[in-house]
C-alpha positions in Angstrom: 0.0 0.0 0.0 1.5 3.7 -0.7 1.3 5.9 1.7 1.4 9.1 -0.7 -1.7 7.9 -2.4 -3.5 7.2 0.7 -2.9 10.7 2.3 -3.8 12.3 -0.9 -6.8 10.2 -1.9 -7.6 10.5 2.1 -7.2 14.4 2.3 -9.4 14.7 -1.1 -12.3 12.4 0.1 -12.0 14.6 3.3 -12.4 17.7 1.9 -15.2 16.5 -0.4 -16.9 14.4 1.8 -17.5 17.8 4.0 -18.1 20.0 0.3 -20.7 17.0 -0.5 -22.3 17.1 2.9 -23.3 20.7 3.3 -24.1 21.0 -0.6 -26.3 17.7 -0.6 -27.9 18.2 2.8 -29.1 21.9 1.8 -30.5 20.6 -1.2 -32.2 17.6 0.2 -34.1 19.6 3.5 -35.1 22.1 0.6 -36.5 19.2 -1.8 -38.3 17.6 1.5 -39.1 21.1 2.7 -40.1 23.2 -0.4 -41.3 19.9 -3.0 -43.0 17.7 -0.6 -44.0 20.3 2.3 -42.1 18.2 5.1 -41.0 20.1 8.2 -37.2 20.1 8.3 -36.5 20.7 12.2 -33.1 20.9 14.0 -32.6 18.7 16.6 -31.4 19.8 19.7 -28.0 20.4 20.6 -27.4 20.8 16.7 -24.5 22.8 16.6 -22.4 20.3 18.8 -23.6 17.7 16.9 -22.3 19.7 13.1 -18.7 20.1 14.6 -18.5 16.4 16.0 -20.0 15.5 12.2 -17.1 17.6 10.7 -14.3 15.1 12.6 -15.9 12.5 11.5 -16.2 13.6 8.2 -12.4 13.8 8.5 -11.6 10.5 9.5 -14.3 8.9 7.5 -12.8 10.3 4.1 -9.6 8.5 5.1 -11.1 5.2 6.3 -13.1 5.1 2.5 -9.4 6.1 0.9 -7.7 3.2 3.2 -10.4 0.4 2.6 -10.2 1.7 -1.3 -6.5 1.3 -1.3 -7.3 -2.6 -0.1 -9.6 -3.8 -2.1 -9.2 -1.9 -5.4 -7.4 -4.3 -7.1 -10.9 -7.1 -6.8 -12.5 -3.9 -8.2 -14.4 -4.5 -11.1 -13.3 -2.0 -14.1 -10.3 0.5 -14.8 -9.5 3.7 -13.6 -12.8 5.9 -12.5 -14.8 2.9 -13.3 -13.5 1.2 -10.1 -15.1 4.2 -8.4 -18.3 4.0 -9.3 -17.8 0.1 -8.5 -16.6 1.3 -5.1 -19.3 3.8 -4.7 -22.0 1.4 -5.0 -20.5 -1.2 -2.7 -20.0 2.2 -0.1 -23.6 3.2 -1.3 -24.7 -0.1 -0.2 -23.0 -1.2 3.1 -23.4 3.0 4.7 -26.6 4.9 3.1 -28.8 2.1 2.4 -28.3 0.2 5.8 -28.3 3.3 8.2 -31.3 4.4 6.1 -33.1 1.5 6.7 -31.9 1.6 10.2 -33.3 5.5 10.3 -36.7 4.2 9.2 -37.1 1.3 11.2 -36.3 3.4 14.5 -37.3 6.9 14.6 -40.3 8.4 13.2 -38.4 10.5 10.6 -40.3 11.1 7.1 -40.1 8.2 4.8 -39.6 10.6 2.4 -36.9 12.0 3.5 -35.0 9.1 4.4 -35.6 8.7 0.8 -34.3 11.6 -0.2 -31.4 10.9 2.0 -30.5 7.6 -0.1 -30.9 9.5 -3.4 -28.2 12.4 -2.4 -25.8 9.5 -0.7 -25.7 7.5 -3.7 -24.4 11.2 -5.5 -21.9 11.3 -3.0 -20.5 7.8 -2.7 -20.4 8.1 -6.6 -18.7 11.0 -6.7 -16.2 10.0 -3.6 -15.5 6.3 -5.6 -14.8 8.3 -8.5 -12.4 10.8 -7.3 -10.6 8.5 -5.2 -10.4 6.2 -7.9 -9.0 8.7 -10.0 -6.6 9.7 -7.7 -5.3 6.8 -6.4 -5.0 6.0 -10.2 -3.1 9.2 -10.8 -0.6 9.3 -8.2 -0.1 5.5 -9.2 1.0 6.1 -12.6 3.1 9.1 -11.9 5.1 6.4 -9.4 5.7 3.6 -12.4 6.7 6.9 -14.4 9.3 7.8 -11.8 10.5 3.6 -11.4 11.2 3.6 -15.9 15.0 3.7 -16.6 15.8 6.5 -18.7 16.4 5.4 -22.2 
């Protein structure tokens, strides 16, 4: 595994996971909000909870880069087609499951838990692909830097 990749496919999935987040869950309260009329309510304590959700934001953009750089080879595909491979396996295993989880616990809107699952498969997509294509990237500029000059 190369560490270089991982801290730069980690630091990008970071950074987008937290872009993503903000830009995808202002757009789904609107759609459940202003399309189907449902009341989009901060819980309490919300602010602590949105600086706790940035760390683990963090770390979770790292954990998909690491678990990417493992199993990326079994990935189906080349290049950014890996990622949308991995996004769908991410897609899977984190938005479907804790949605299902959301619905059968609380009393949140089935619509927006549906809405939720739309916008995470965007993200996961768009994670898999970018860390897909970097990982890729950095890769290639390695074997470039291992050729013997001719």
């Amino acid at each position: 595994m190369d560490i270089k990749r991982l801290v730069v496919a980690g630091i990008a999935a970071s950074v987008l996971f937290l872009v993503l987040d903000m830009v995808l869950g202002t757009a789904g309260g609107f759609i459940g909000a202003e399309v189907f009329g449902v009341p989009v309510e901060q819980p309490p304590g919300f602010e602590a909870k949105v600086k706790l959700g940035l760390i683990f934001e963090l770390m979770n953009g790292f954990m998909l880069a690491v678990i990417y750089a493992v199993i990326h080879p079994s990935l189906p595909g080349r290049g950014w087609k890996k990622g949308i491979s991995y996004g769908l396996i991410v897609w899977g295993l984190r938005v479907v499951m804790g949605a299902f989880s959301t619905y059968m616990m609380t009393d949140m809107s089935p619509i927006l838990i549906a809405i939720t699952v739309v916008t995470g498969l965007i993200e996961v997509l768009i994670l898999g692909i970018v860390i897909a294509a970097i990982y890729g990237a950095v890769e290639r500029n390695a074997q470039l830097e291992k050729r013997p000059e001719s």
